[in-house]
N, C-alpha and C positions, 0 to 999 in steps of 0.2 A: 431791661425788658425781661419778662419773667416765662420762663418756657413750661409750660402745662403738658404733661403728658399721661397717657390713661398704664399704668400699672397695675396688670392684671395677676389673679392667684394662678397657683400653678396648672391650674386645671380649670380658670375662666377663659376659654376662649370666646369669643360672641356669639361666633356658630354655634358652637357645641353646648353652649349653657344657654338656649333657647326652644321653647319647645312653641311651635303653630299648632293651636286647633282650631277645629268650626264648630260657631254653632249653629245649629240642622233645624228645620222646624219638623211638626211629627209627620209629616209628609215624606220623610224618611223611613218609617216604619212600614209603608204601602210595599215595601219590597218582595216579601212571600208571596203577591199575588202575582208576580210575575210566574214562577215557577210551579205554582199551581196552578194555573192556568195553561202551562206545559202540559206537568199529569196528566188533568184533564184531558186535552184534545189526546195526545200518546194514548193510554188508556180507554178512549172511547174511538178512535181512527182508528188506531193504528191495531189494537190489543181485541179490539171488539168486546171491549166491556159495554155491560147492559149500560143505556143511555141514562135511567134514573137512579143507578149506581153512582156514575158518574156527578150527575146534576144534583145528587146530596154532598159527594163531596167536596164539589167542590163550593155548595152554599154553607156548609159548616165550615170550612174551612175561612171563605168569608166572611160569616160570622163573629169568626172568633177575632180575625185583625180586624175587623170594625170596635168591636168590643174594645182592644187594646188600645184603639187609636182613639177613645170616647172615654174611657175613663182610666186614672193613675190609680191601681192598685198595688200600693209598697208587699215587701213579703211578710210581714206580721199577718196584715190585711188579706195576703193570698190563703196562706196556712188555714186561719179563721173561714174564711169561706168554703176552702177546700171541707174541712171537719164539719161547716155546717151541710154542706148539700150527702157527704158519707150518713150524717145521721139525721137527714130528710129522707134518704135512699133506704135507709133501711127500715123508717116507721114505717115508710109507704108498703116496702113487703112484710112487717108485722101487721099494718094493717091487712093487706090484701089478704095475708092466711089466716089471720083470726077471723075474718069477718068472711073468708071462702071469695072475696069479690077481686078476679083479674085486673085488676089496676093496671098495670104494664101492658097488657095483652088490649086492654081499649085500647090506653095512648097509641100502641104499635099501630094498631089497626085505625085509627084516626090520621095518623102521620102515613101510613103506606099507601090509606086512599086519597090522600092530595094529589098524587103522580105529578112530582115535580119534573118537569122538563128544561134543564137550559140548552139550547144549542150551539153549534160552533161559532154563530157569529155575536153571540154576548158573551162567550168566555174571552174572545179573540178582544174586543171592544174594552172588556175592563182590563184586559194586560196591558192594552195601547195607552189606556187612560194612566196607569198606574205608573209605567214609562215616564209618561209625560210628568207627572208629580214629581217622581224623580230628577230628570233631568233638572226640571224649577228650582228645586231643593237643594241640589248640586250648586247650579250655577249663583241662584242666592247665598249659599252658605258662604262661598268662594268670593262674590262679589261685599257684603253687608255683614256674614259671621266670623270673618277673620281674626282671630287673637295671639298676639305673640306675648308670651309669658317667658322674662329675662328676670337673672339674679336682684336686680334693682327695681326694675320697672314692669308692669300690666300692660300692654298695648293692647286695641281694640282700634279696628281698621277697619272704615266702611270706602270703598271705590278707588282701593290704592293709597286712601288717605287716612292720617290721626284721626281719628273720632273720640278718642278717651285714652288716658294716661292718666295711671294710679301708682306713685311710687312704693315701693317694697316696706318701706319703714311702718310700722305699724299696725301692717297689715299680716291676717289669718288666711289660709287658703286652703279648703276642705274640698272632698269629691261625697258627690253623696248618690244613692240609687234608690232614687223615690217609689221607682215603679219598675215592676218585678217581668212586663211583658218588655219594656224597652230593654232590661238586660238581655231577656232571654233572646229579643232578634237581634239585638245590634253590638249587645254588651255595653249598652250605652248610661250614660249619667252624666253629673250637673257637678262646673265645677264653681265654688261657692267664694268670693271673697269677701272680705269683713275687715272690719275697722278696730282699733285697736278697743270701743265700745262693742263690739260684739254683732253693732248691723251692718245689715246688709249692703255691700257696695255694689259688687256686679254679680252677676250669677250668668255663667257658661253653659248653656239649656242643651242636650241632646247630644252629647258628643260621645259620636259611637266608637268605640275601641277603648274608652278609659280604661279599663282596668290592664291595658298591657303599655298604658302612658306618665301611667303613677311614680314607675320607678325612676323615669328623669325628670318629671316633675318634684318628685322628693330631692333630684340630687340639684335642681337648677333651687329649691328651698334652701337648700343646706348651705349652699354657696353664697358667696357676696364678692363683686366688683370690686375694685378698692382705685379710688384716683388718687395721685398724688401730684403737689406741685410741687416744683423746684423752684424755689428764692433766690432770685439775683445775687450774686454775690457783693 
Protein backbone atom coordinates (compact mmCIF):
# COMPACT_ATOMS: atom_id res chain seq x y z
CA UNK A 1 0.00 0.00 0.00
CA UNK A 2 1.61 3.16 -1.09
CA UNK A 3 1.45 6.12 1.30
CA UNK A 4 1.01 9.63 -0.60
CA UNK A 5 1.78 12.65 1.32
CA UNK A 6 1.82 16.37 0.26
CA UNK A 7 5.62 17.70 1.03
CA UNK A 8 5.64 21.20 1.12
CA UNK A 9 8.78 24.02 0.34
CA UNK A 10 9.94 25.75 3.16
CA UNK A 11 7.80 28.55 2.98
CA UNK A 12 4.60 26.68 1.21
CA UNK A 13 2.26 26.79 3.84
CA UNK A 14 -1.55 26.67 2.32
CA UNK A 15 -2.59 29.49 4.16
CA UNK A 16 0.10 31.66 3.82
CA UNK A 17 0.84 30.90 -0.04
CA UNK A 18 -2.85 31.85 -0.88
CA UNK A 19 -4.09 35.07 -1.76
CA UNK A 20 -8.41 35.78 -1.95
CA UNK A 21 -9.81 38.55 -4.01
CA UNK A 22 -12.97 39.82 -5.47
CA UNK A 23 -14.09 40.71 -8.17
CA UNK A 24 -16.47 44.09 -7.87
CA UNK A 25 -18.62 45.26 -10.52
CA UNK A 26 -18.27 49.23 -11.17
CA UNK A 27 -20.93 49.68 -8.86
CA UNK A 28 -18.12 49.94 -6.59
CA UNK A 29 -16.85 53.13 -7.73
CA UNK A 30 -20.41 54.94 -6.65
CA UNK A 31 -18.65 55.40 -3.24
CA UNK A 32 -17.58 59.37 -3.33
CA UNK A 33 -21.09 59.83 -3.48
CA UNK A 34 -21.65 58.94 -0.18
CA UNK A 35 -19.49 61.48 1.30
CA UNK A 36 -20.33 64.05 -0.94
CA UNK A 37 -23.36 64.05 -0.12
CA UNK A 38 -22.22 64.51 3.48
CA UNK A 39 -20.28 67.93 2.43
CA UNK A 40 -23.26 68.89 1.03
CA UNK A 41 -25.87 68.74 3.52
CA UNK A 42 -22.71 69.78 6.59
CA UNK A 43 -22.00 72.74 4.18
CA UNK A 44 -25.35 73.99 3.48
CA UNK A 45 -27.29 72.88 7.24
CA UNK A 46 -24.89 73.08 9.22
CA UNK A 47 -22.06 75.89 7.77
CA UNK A 48 -24.94 78.05 5.97
CA UNK A 49 -23.27 77.83 2.76
CA UNK A 50 -25.26 79.72 0.01
CA UNK A 51 -27.78 76.85 -1.39
CA UNK A 52 -26.56 77.16 -5.19
CA UNK A 53 -22.95 76.88 -3.99
CA UNK A 54 -23.70 73.97 -2.58
CA UNK A 55 -26.13 72.55 -5.53
CA UNK A 56 -23.04 72.98 -8.07
CA UNK A 57 -21.08 71.17 -6.03
CA UNK A 58 -22.32 68.80 -5.47
CA UNK A 59 -23.61 68.31 -9.45
CA UNK A 60 -19.99 68.57 -10.43
CA UNK A 61 -18.95 66.59 -8.31
CA UNK A 62 -21.65 64.07 -9.71
CA UNK A 63 -20.66 64.53 -12.77
CA UNK A 64 -17.53 63.62 -12.56
CA UNK A 65 -18.26 59.77 -10.93
CA UNK A 66 -20.84 59.41 -13.65
CA UNK A 67 -18.25 60.13 -16.06
CA UNK A 68 -15.81 57.56 -14.44
CA UNK A 69 -18.37 55.08 -14.03
CA UNK A 70 -19.29 55.59 -18.19
CA UNK A 71 -16.34 55.49 -19.72
CA UNK A 72 -12.49 53.67 -19.11
CA UNK A 73 -9.90 56.16 -19.66
CA UNK A 74 -6.17 54.46 -19.21
CA UNK A 75 -3.53 57.29 -18.18
CA UNK A 76 -1.89 57.69 -21.87
CA UNK A 77 -5.60 58.46 -22.79
CA UNK A 78 -5.99 60.88 -19.39
CA UNK A 79 -2.61 62.93 -20.17
CA UNK A 80 -3.89 63.43 -23.90
CA UNK A 81 -7.17 64.80 -22.92
CA UNK A 82 -5.76 66.54 -20.14
CA UNK A 83 -3.31 68.71 -22.89
CA UNK A 84 -6.10 68.81 -25.16
CA UNK A 85 -8.72 70.84 -23.21
CA UNK A 86 -5.16 73.28 -21.53
CA UNK A 87 -4.84 73.99 -25.29
CA UNK A 88 -8.76 74.42 -26.12
CA UNK A 89 -8.57 76.70 -22.83
CA UNK A 90 -6.13 78.73 -23.96
CA UNK A 91 -7.27 79.37 -27.87
CA UNK A 92 -10.47 80.24 -26.38
CA UNK A 93 -8.57 83.28 -24.28
CA UNK A 94 -6.50 84.10 -27.57
CA UNK A 95 -9.43 84.05 -29.17
CA UNK A 96 -11.43 86.01 -26.72
CA UNK A 97 -8.44 88.93 -26.68
CA UNK A 98 -7.84 89.12 -30.12
CA UNK A 99 -11.11 89.31 -31.15
CA UNK A 100 -12.05 91.75 -27.55
CA UNK A 101 -15.25 89.13 -27.34
CA UNK A 102 -15.76 87.80 -23.48
CA UNK A 103 -16.00 84.37 -24.15
CA UNK A 104 -15.93 83.14 -20.40
CA UNK A 105 -17.80 85.99 -19.18
CA UNK A 106 -21.09 84.68 -21.43
CA UNK A 107 -20.56 81.15 -20.47
CA UNK A 108 -20.25 82.40 -16.66
CA UNK A 109 -23.19 84.27 -17.08
CA UNK A 110 -25.16 81.62 -18.92
CA UNK A 111 -24.33 78.85 -16.22
CA UNK A 112 -25.00 81.48 -13.19
CA UNK A 113 -28.47 82.25 -14.55
CA UNK A 114 -29.67 78.44 -14.52
CA UNK A 115 -29.80 78.84 -10.61
CA UNK A 116 -29.35 75.36 -9.95
CA UNK A 117 -31.11 74.23 -6.80
CA UNK A 118 -30.81 70.69 -5.26
CA UNK A 119 -32.30 70.30 -1.93
CA UNK A 120 -31.83 68.20 1.08
CA UNK A 121 -34.04 65.41 0.13
CA UNK A 122 -32.37 64.61 -3.39
CA UNK A 123 -28.98 64.80 -2.00
CA UNK A 124 -30.21 62.66 1.01
CA UNK A 125 -31.87 60.12 -1.86
CA UNK A 126 -28.86 59.62 -3.98
CA UNK A 127 -26.49 58.69 -0.76
CA UNK A 128 -29.38 56.05 0.12
CA UNK A 129 -29.36 54.91 -3.51
CA UNK A 130 -25.46 54.82 -3.69
CA UNK A 131 -25.50 52.58 -0.26
CA UNK A 132 -27.62 50.50 -1.57
CA UNK A 133 -25.24 49.75 -5.02
CA UNK A 134 -22.91 49.18 -2.49
CA UNK A 135 -24.01 46.85 -0.23
CA UNK A 136 -25.22 44.64 -3.80
CA UNK A 137 -21.64 45.00 -4.96
CA UNK A 138 -20.28 43.71 -1.59
CA UNK A 139 -22.46 41.07 -1.13
CA UNK A 140 -22.19 39.84 -5.02
CA UNK A 141 -18.49 40.20 -5.04
CA UNK A 142 -18.50 37.83 -1.80
CA UNK A 143 -21.18 35.54 -3.03
CA UNK A 144 -20.22 35.06 -7.40
CA UNK A 145 -16.42 37.14 -7.33
CA UNK A 146 -14.57 35.00 -5.01
CA UNK A 147 -10.96 33.90 -6.18
CA UNK A 148 -8.39 32.06 -4.54
CA UNK A 149 -4.93 32.26 -6.24
CA UNK A 150 -2.55 29.10 -4.85
CA UNK A 151 1.17 28.25 -5.95
CA UNK A 152 -0.43 25.36 -8.24
CA UNK A 153 -3.92 26.26 -8.80
CA UNK A 154 -6.52 29.51 -9.88
CA UNK A 155 -9.78 28.83 -7.91
CA UNK A 156 -12.84 30.93 -8.77
CA UNK A 157 -15.73 30.35 -6.48
CA UNK A 158 -19.42 31.17 -7.12
CA UNK A 159 -21.93 30.31 -3.75
CA UNK A 160 -19.18 28.43 -1.59
CA UNK A 161 -18.72 26.46 -4.55
CA UNK A 162 -15.75 25.40 -7.52
CA UNK A 163 -16.84 27.16 -10.57
CA UNK A 164 -13.40 27.21 -12.36
CA UNK A 165 -9.96 25.59 -11.72
CA UNK A 166 -7.01 26.73 -13.89
CA UNK A 167 -3.80 24.83 -13.02
CA UNK A 168 -0.52 26.93 -12.57
CA UNK A 169 1.50 25.16 -15.24
CA UNK A 170 1.56 27.04 -18.15
CA UNK A 171 -0.04 29.86 -17.16
CA UNK A 172 1.05 33.88 -17.21
CA UNK A 173 -0.46 36.08 -14.57
CA UNK A 174 -0.43 40.06 -15.06
CA UNK A 175 -2.28 42.99 -13.08
CA UNK A 176 -3.00 45.66 -15.29
CA UNK A 177 -4.84 49.49 -14.82
CA UNK A 178 -6.90 50.25 -17.70
CA UNK A 179 -8.57 53.11 -16.29
CA UNK A 180 -6.94 55.93 -14.55
CA UNK A 181 -10.48 56.99 -12.40
CA UNK A 182 -10.71 53.30 -10.97
CA UNK A 183 -7.14 53.71 -9.65
CA UNK A 184 -7.50 56.87 -8.46
CA UNK A 185 -10.87 55.90 -6.08
CA UNK A 186 -10.14 52.54 -5.35
CA UNK A 187 -6.55 51.86 -6.50
CA UNK A 188 -8.27 49.20 -8.28
CA UNK A 189 -7.29 46.99 -11.43
CA UNK A 190 -7.68 43.76 -13.38
CA UNK A 191 -5.84 40.67 -12.72
CA UNK A 192 -5.03 39.07 -16.18
CA UNK A 193 -4.40 35.14 -16.76
CA UNK A 194 -3.22 33.55 -19.99
CA UNK A 195 -2.18 30.44 -21.41
CA UNK A 196 0.96 29.48 -22.26
CA UNK A 197 -0.38 30.94 -26.20
CA UNK A 198 -0.73 34.28 -24.85
CA UNK A 199 -4.93 34.29 -24.57
CA UNK A 200 -6.84 35.23 -22.62
CA UNK A 201 -8.07 32.68 -19.77
CA UNK A 202 -9.75 34.54 -17.06
CA UNK A 203 -9.46 38.15 -16.28
CA UNK A 204 -10.19 39.45 -12.33
CA UNK A 205 -12.18 42.81 -13.21
CA UNK A 206 -12.11 45.68 -10.45
CA UNK A 207 -10.20 44.46 -7.56
CA UNK A 208 -9.70 47.41 -5.38
CA UNK A 209 -6.42 47.54 -3.40
CA UNK A 210 -4.13 45.68 -6.06
CA UNK A 211 -1.52 47.49 -6.04
CA UNK A 212 -0.71 46.69 -2.04
CA UNK A 213 -1.63 42.67 -3.16
CA UNK A 214 1.04 42.33 -5.81
CA UNK A 215 3.79 41.64 -3.50
CA UNK A 216 2.19 38.30 -2.30
CA UNK A 217 0.87 37.68 -5.22
CA UNK A 218 4.46 37.80 -6.82
CA UNK A 219 5.71 35.71 -3.98
CA UNK A 220 2.56 32.97 -4.02
CA UNK A 221 4.26 33.18 -8.27
CA UNK A 222 7.58 32.58 -7.23
CA UNK A 223 6.61 29.54 -5.38
CA UNK A 224 5.53 25.99 -6.26
CA UNK A 225 3.97 23.06 -4.05
CA UNK A 226 5.85 20.11 -4.62
CA UNK A 227 3.94 16.38 -3.78
CA UNK A 228 5.83 13.55 -3.37
CA UNK A 229 4.97 9.83 -3.07
CA UNK A 230 6.67 7.28 -1.13
CA UNK A 231 6.94 3.66 -2.91
CA UNK A 232 6.25 0.69 -0.92
CA UNK A 233 9.03 -0.89 -0.13
Amino acid sequence: MSDTQRQPSPEADAGALALTVYAHSKALFVWPLVPLALVTLLLSDVFGVNTEATSWLFFIGLALILTALVYDVGRASAIIIILLLLVLALALLWLGASLNAPLFGEIYAWLNGLDIQVNQGFVSLVAAFAVLLLVVDFVGSRLVGRWVLRPNEFESRSFGRRALSLARAGKSVTTSYDDLAELLLCLAGAIEIRDERGYLVARIAHVPLLPLKTARLDRILESQVVYTQTLPR
